[in-house]
C-alpha positions in Angstrom: 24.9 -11.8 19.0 23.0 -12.4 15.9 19.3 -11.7 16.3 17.3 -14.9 15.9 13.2 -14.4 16.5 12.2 -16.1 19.6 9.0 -17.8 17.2 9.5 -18.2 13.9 13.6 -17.9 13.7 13.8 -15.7 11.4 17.3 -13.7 11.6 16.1 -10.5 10.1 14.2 -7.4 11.4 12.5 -4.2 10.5 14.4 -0.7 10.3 13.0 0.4 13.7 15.0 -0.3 16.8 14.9 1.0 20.3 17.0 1.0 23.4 15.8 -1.3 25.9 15.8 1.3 29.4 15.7 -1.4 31.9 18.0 -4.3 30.5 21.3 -4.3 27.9 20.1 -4.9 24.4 17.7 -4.0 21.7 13.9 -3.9 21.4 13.6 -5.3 17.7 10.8 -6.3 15.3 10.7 -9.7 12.9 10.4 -8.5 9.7 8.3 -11.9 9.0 6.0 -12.8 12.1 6.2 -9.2 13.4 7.1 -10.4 16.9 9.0 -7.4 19.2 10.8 -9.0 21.0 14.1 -7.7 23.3 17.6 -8.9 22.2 19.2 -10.4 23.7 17.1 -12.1 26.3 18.3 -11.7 29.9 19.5 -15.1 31.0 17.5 -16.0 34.3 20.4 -14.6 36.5 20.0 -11.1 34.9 16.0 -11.3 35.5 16.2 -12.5 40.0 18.9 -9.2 40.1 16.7 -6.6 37.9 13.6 -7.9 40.1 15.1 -8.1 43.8 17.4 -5.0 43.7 16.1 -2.8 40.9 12.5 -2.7 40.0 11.1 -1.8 43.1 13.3 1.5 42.8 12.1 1.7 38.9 8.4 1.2 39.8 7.8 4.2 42.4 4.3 4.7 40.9 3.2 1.0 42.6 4.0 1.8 45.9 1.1 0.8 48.2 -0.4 4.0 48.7 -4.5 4.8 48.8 -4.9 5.6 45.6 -2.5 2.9 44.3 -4.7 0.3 46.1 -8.0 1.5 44.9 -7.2 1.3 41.3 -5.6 -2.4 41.9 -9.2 -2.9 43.2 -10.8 -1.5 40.4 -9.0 -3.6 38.0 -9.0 -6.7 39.7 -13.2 -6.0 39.8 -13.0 -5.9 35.7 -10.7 -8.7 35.4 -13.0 -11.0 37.5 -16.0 -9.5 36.0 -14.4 -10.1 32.6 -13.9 -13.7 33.5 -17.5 -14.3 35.1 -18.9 -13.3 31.7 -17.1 -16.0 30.2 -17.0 -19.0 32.2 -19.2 -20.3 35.0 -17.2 -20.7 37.9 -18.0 -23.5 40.1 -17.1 -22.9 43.9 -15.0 -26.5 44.1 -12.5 -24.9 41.3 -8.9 -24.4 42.5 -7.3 -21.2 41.3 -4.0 -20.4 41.3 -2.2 -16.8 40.0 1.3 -16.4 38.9 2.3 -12.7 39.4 -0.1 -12.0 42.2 0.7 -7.9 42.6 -1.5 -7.4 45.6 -3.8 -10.1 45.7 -6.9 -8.3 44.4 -7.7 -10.4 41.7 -7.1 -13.9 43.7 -8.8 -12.3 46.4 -11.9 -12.4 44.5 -11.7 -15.5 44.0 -11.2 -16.1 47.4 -14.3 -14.6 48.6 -15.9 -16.7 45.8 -15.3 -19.8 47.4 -12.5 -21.0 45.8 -9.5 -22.4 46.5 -6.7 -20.6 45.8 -2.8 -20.3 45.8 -0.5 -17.5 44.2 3.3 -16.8 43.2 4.7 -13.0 43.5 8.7 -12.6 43.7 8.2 -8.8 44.8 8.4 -9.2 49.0 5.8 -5.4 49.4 3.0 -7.1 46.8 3.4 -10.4 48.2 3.4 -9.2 51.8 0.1 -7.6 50.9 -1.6 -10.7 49.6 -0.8 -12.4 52.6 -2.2 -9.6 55.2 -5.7 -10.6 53.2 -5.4 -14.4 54.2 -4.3 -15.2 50.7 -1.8 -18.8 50.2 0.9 -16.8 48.5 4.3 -17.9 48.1 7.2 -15.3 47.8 9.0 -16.7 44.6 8.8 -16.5 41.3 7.0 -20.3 40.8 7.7 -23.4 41.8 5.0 -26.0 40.5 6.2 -28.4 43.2 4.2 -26.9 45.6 0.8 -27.1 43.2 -0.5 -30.5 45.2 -3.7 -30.9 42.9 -4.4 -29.7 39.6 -6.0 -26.5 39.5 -9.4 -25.5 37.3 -7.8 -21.8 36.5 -4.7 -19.9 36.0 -4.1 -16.3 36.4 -1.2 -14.1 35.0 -2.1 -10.6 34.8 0.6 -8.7 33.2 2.9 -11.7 33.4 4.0 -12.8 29.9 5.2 -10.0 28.5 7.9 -10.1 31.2 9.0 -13.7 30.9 12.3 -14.8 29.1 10.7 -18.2 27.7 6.9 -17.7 27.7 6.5 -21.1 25.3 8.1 -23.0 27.9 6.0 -21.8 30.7 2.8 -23.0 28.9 4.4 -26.3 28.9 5.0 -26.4 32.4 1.3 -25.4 32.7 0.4 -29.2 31.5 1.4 -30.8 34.3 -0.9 -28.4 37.2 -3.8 -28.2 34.4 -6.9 -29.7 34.5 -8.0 -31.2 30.9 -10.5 -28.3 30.1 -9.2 -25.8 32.3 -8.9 -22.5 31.7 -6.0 -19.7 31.3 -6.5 -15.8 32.1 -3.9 -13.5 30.5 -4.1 -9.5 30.7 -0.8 -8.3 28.7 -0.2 -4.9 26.9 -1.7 -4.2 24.0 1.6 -3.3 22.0 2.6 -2.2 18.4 6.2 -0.6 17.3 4.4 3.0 17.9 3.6 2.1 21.6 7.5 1.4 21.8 8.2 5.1 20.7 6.2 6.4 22.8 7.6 4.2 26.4 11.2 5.1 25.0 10.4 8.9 24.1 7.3 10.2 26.5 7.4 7.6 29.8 11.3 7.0 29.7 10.9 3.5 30.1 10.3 -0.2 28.7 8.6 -1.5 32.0 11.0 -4.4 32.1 9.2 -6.1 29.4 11.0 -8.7 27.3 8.2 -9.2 24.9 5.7 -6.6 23.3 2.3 -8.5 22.1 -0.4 -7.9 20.0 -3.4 -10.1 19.3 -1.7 -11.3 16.1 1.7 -11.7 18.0 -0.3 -13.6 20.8 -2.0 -15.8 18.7 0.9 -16.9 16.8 2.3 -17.5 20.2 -0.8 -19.5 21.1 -0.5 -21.9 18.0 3.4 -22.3 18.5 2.0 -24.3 22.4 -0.4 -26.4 20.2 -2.7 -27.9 23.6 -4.4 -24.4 23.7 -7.2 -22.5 22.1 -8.1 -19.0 22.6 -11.5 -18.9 23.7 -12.1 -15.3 23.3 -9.5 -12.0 23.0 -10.6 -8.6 23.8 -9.4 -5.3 23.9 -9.0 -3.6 27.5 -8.6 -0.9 29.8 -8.8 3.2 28.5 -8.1 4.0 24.7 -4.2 4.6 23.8 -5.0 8.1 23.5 -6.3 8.9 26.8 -3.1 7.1 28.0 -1.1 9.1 26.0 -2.4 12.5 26.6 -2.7 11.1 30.9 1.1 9.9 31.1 2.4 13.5 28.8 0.3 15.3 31.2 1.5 13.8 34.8 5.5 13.9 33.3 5.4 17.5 32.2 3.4 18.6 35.6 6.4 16.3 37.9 8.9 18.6 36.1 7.1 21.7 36.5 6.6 20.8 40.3 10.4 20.0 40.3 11.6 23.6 38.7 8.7 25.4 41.3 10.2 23.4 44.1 14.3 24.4 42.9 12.9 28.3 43.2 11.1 27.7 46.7 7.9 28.3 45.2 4.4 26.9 46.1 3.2 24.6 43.3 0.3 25.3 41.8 0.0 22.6 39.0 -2.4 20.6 40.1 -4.8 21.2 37.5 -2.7 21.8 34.8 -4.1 19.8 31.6 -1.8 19.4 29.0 -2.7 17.8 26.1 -0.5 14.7 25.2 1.8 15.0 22.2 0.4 12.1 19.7 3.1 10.1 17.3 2.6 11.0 13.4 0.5 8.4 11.2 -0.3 6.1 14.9 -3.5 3.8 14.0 -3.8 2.7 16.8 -4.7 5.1 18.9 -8.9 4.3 19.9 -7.5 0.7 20.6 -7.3 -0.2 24.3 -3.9 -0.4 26.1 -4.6 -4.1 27.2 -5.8 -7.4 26.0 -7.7 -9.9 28.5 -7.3 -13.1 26.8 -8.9 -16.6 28.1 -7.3 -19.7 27.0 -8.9 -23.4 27.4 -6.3 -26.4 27.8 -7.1 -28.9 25.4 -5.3 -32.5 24.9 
């Protein structure tokens, strides 16, 4: 299948390609808008059997465990405190979150005095929302069951999984209030941060899309009814990732060979310091962006 960009069309890319680990295909870059993009996109059938069968298994690090949940807490504090600063939330706003996780985030909003309802396909996160009184339905979305329009939508680490993210923002329209607001948190990505899933974390997070604020804001202007209010750069430095995920994968394998000889591992405190790409420019940049968006007609 010939490789057209999923935002400007353009049909050719840049020299660097990389395996996609999670789905068939290639993780490519326009040589014109500079979108990365996977290709092919999964059709919708490939996305429901990666999600209910496979990521689960793929994402052993999420499993609900103490320190797990304390960092979703810890983040969901930021993201909320991130959005305070930026809008004055009135208590009679309806909320609602697509990709709920755990429910941290909507949680917050919850004890805020909000109204609020969420989406999350994965049945452990979802079933976790739900233990903290949280509305959340166990699907992917279905805007059907949005009765009133809401002031605020949520996707935290959302878009950079979708197959057609234009087309959600379309669908946003019709549950939007005029003058409403969007909160996106999605990777902060380059073609260097693509080397480094595929070489040093063995994975591509089942992301279909890699965005950067130029990327994102050429997406942004392709959905017309929406300005970017404010884009930020989030969450630690690319360096400190780098040199935190070298680090935990070289002690797992040095746990793994103490465990083949019976031994007693005493890697614990092991600091290794990460191995950093050639020429990366990137690297005092933060891993995330926290984006708000305002709906405007």
């Amino acid at each position: 299948m010939k490789f057209k960009c999923y935002l400007c069309e353009n049909t050719k890319t840049n020299k660097q390609k990389y395996r996609h680990l999670e789905f068939k295909g290639e993780i490519l870059q326009c040589n014109n808008c500079e979108l990365i993009q996977l290709h092919p996109l999964p059709d919708e059938n490939d996305i429901k059997l990666f999600y209910s069968e496979k990521y689960r298994i793929k994402r052993t690090d999420t499993s609900l465990h103490k320190e797990y949940i304390q960092s979703l807490q810890k983040h969901a504090a930021q993201q909320f405190d991130f959005i305070q600063s930026h809008i004055s939330i009135q208590k009679s706003w309806k909320i609602m979150e697509l990709g709920t996780s755990a429910g941290y985030l909507l949680k917050k909003f919850h004890q805020n005095g909000n109204t609020i309802i969420g989406f999350e396909p994965d049945k452990i996160m979802a079933t976790n929302a739900k233990s903290q009184g949280l509305l959340i339905y166990n699907e992917v979305f279905n805007p059907d069951l949005i009765q009133e329009k809401v002031d605020i939508i949520l996707l935290s680490h959302v878009f950079e999984h979708l197959i057609d993210p234009l087309d959600l923002m379309k669908s946003f329209e019709k549950i939007l209030k005029p003058g409403g607001y969007i909160f996106i948190e999605i990777p902060n990505d380059d073609i260097e941060s693509i080397e480094i899933y595929t070489s040093i974390d063995r994975s591509t997070y089942a992301h279909t899309f890699f965005f950067n604020s130029i990327t994102f804001t050429n997406l942004i202007n392709h959905s017309k009814n929406y300005n970017i209010e404010i884009i930020n750069s989030a969450g630690m430095t690319k360096i400190n990732w780098l040199q935190e995920r070298r680090t935990n994968i070289i002690i797992k394998g040095v746990k793994k060979i103490w465990k083949i000889f019976n031994k007693k591992s005493k890697t614990e405190n092991i600091y290794i310091k990460g191995m950093i790409p050639n020429n990366y420019e990137n690297l005092n940049k933060g891993v995330a962006l926290r984006i708000l968006l305002q709906y405007q007609i």
